[in-house]
C-alpha positions in Angstrom: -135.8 -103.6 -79.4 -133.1 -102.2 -77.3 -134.2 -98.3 -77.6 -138.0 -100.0 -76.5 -136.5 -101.7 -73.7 -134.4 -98.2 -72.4 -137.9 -96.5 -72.6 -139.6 -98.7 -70.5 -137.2 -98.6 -68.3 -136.8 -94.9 -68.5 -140.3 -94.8 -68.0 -140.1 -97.3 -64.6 -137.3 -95.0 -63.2 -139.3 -91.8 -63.3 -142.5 -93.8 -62.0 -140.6 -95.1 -59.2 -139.0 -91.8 -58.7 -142.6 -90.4 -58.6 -144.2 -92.5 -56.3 -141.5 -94.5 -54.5 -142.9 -97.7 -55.3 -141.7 -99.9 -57.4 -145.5 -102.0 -57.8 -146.7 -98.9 -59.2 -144.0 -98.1 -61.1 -144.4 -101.9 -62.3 -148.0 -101.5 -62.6 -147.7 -98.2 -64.5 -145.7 -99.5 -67.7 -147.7 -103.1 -67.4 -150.9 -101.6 -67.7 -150.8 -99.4 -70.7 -152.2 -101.5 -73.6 -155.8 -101.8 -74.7 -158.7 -99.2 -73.5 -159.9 -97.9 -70.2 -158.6 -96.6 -67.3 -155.9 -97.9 -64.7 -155.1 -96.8 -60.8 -151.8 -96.0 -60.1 -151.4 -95.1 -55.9 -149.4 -91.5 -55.2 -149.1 -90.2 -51.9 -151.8 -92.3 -50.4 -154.2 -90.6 -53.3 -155.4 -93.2 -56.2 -155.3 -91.5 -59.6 -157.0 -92.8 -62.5 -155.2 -92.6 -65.8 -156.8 -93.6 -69.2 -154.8 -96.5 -71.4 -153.2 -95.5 -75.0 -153.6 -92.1 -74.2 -151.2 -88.9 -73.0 -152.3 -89.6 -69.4 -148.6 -91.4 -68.8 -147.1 -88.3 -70.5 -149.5 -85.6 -68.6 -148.7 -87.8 -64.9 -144.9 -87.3 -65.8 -144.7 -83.3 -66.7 -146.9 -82.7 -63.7 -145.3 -84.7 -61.1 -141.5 -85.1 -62.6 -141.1 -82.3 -64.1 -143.8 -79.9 -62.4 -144.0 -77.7 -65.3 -147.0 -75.8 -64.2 -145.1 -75.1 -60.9 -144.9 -71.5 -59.6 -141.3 -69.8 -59.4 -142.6 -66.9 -56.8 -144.3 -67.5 -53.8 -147.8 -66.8 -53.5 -149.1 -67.9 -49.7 -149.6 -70.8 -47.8 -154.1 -69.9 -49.1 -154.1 -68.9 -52.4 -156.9 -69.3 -55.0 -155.6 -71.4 -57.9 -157.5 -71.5 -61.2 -156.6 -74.0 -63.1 -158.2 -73.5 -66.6 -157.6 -76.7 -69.2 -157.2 -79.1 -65.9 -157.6 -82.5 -67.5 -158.1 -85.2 -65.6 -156.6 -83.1 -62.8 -153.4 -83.9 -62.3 -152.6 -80.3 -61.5 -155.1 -80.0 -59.1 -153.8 -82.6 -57.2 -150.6 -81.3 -57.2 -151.2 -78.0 -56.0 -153.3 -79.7 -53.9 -150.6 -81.6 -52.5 -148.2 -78.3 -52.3 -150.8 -76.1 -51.0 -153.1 -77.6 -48.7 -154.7 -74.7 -47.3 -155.6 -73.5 -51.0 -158.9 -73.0 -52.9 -158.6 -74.6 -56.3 -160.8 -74.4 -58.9 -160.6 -76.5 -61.8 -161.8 -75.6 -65.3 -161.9 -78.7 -68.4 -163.7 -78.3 -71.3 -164.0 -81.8 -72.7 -165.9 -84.3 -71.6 -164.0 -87.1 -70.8 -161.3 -85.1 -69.5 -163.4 -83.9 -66.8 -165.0 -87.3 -65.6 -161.9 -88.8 -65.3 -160.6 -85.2 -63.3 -163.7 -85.3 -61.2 -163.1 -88.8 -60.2 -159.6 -87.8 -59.5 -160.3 -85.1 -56.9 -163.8 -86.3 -55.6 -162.0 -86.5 -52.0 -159.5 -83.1 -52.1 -161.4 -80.4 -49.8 -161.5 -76.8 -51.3 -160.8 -78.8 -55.1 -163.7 -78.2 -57.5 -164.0 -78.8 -61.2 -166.7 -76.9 -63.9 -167.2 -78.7 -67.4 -167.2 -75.7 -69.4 
């Protein structure tokens, strides 16, 4: 019970840390049981994450821990191809770190990509191919 309760609360801290706000941080851990999707608000974007999933997972490595973050520079306009996207929660980070780029998003699966589509449907120069 107590290591459930420290992961919870791990998992409000980086959530909060994340977004700034502690509803969505609330609204993040409240709303991961059962099926379907959920909204969670960062940087004035809604993102749609799918319940009992990795989504929670994939939302912390991309925006915690920014594993898929360059370490060189490569211009204030590059072309970003992001092949395996998701539900495109890199996209709309690089987005986010690179407005000026063109980023192309690549996601095999199905599912992945209608919940990535849904998620960049209003990021100019973002596009996604199911391939």
């Amino acid at each position: 019970m107590v290591s459930r309760l420290k992961n919870i609360f791990n998992q409000f801290q980086i959530c909060y840390t994340i977004t700034g706000s502690w509803r969505q941080s609330l609204r993040f851990i409240l709303t991961g049981n059962g099926t379907g999707t959920f909204a969670i608000r960062f940087k004035n974007k809604k993102i749609y994450l799918r319940k009992k999933t990795t989504d929670k997972e994939v939302f912390f490595d991309t925006f915690y821990h920014g594993y898929h973050r360059s370490t060189v520079d490569i211009g204030a306009s590059p072309v970003i191809i992001d092949m395996g996207s998701n539900i495109g929660l890199t996209i709309i980070d690089f987005a986010i770190q690179y407005p000026g780029a063109t980023i192309i998003g690549v996601e095999a699966d199905f599912d992945n990509y209608s919940i990535c589509k849904n998620n960049i449907s209003d990021l100019p120069n973002c596009t996604i191919t199911h391939a």
